[in-house]
N, C-alpha and C positions, 0 to 999 in steps of 0.2 A: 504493500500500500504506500508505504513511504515512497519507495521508488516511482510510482506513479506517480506522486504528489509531487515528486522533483522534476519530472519529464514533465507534468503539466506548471508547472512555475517558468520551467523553465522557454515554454511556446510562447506563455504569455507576457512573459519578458521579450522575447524574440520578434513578436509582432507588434510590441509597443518601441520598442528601437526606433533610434532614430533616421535609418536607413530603410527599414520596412516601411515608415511612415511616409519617408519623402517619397518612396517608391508609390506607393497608395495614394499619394498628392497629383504625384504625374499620371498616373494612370486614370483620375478623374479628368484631370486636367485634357489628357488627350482624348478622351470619350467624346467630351465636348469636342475638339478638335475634327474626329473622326465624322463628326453628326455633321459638317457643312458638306461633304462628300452629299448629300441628298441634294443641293442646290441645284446642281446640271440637270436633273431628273426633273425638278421645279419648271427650271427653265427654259425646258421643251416644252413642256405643255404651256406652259404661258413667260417669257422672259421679262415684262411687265410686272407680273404678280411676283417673282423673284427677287427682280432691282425693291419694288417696293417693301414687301418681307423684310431685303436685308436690313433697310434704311429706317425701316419704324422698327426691328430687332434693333439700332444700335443706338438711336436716340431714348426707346425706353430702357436701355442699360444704362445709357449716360446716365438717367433720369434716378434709376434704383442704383447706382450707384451713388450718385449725391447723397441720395438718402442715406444710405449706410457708412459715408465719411461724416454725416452727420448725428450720426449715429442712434439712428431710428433702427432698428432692425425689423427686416422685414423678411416673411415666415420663407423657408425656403432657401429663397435665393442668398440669404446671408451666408447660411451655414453653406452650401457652393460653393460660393466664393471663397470663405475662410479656408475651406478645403482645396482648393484649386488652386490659390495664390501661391505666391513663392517667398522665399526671406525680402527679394530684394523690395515686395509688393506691399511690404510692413510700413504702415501708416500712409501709404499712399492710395494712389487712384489705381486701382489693378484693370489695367492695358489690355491684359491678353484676349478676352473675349472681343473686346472693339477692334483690334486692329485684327482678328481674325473674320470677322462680317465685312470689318472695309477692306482687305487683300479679295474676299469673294465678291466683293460688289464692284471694285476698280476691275477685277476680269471679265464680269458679267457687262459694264460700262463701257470699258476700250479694245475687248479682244472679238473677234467672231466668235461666232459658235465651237467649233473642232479647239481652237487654242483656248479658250475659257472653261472648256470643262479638264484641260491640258491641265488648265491654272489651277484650276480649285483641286482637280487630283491631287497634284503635287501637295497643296498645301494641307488636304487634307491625310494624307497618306505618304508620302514624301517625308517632311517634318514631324509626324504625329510617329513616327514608326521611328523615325533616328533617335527622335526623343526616349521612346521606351528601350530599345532596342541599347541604345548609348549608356541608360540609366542600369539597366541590367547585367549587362553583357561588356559591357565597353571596359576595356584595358590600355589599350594601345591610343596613344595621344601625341600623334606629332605636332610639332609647333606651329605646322605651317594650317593647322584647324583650330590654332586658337584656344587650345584647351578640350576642346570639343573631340568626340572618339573615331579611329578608324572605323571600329565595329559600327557604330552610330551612321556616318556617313555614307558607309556601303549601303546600311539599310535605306538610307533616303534615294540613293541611286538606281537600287531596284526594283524598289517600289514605284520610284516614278518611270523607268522603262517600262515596268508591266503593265503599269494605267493608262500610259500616253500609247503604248502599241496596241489595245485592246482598246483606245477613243481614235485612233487615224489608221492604222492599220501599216504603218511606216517606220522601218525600223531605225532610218537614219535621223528623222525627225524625234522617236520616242531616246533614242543615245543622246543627241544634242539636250534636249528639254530635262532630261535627264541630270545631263551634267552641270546646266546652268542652274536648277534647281539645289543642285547637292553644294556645288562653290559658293553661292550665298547662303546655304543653311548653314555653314561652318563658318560663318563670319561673325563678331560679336555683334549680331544689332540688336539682343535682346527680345521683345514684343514688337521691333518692328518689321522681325524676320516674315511676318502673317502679313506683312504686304507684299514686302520685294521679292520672296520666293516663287508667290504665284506668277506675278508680274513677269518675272525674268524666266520661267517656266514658259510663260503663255507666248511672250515675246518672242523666245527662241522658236517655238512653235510654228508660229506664225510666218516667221521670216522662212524655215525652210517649207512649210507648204506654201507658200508664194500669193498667202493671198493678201 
């Protein structure tokens, strides 16, 4: 009985760490991430009721977020955010969800169709997979990623070849978008990578299908 009583002490020690926890942060964090992946789906059936969606999604976040710097808490969505936020998000205005609705809304605004759903892939699965993938797994960190992981970066790499070849059907196009996705996700821009990744995804995109 003892012995059990130490093996179960000791799981629940294990899962309150603080490596399990940041682990469980990120992985809320990119749930959400993962959920703009439906936009392209949106945006065929209607790309109007999309742009729109994103736009009243990021102003009623502004909105609940004031609120919660001001410190009203509000049911739900508080406890989210606490959860989702990162160290650097402490006492601040936490970014990540708005600049992820505005990288989907600036592709859905300035890219065609074929390169926009390029963009939001990437950003959504691109970034959301290096991220866990990096937090997991990741060992290997050369300098020229900024701190950021080999492992980490392969996974944004191929994840974006297999969403962008399976949305154009082009292997040289899904390599390019690929790679320009992965070189800014290893760059330090923090929250403002849920812009430039899609963008530079969608753009490369773009440019080699010539439209």
């Amino acid at each position: 009985m003892k012995k059990i009583n130490n093996i179960e002490m000791y799981f629940t020690q294990s899962m309150s760490s603080p490596v399990v926890q940041e682990f469980k942060n990120e992985f809320v964090r990119k749930s959400i991430h993962f959920l703009i992946a439906f936009v392209p789906a949106i945006a065929a059936l209607n790309r109007d009721f999309a742009v729109f969606m994103l736009l009243s999604g990021i102003i009623f976040y502004i909105y609940l977020e004031g609120l919660r710097r001001s410190g009203i808490e509000v049911p739900f969505y508080s406890m989210i955010t606490r959860t989702a936020s990162r160290r650097r998000d402490k006492n601040r205005f936490v970014l990540g969800p708005l600049t992820l609705g505005a990288g989907a809304l600036a592709a859905l605004l300035f890219l065609p169709e074929t390169p926009a759903k390029i963009a939001v892939y990437a950003l959504a699965f691109g970034d959301g997979f290096a991220s866990l993938v990096g937090r997991v797994f990741g060992r290997v960190r050369p300098a020229i990623l900024f701190g950021k992981s080999l492992e980490g970066s392969l996974s944004c790499f191929f994840s974006v070849v297999i969403v962008s070849w399976y949305v154009c059907g082009d292997a040289k196009t899904a390599l390019i978008a690929a790679a320009a996705a992965t070189v800014f996700e290893a760059m330090p821009l923090e929250d403002y990578d849920n812009i430039v990744i899609p963008l530079a995804a969608g753009i490369a995109a773009k440019l080699c299908l010539g439209l």
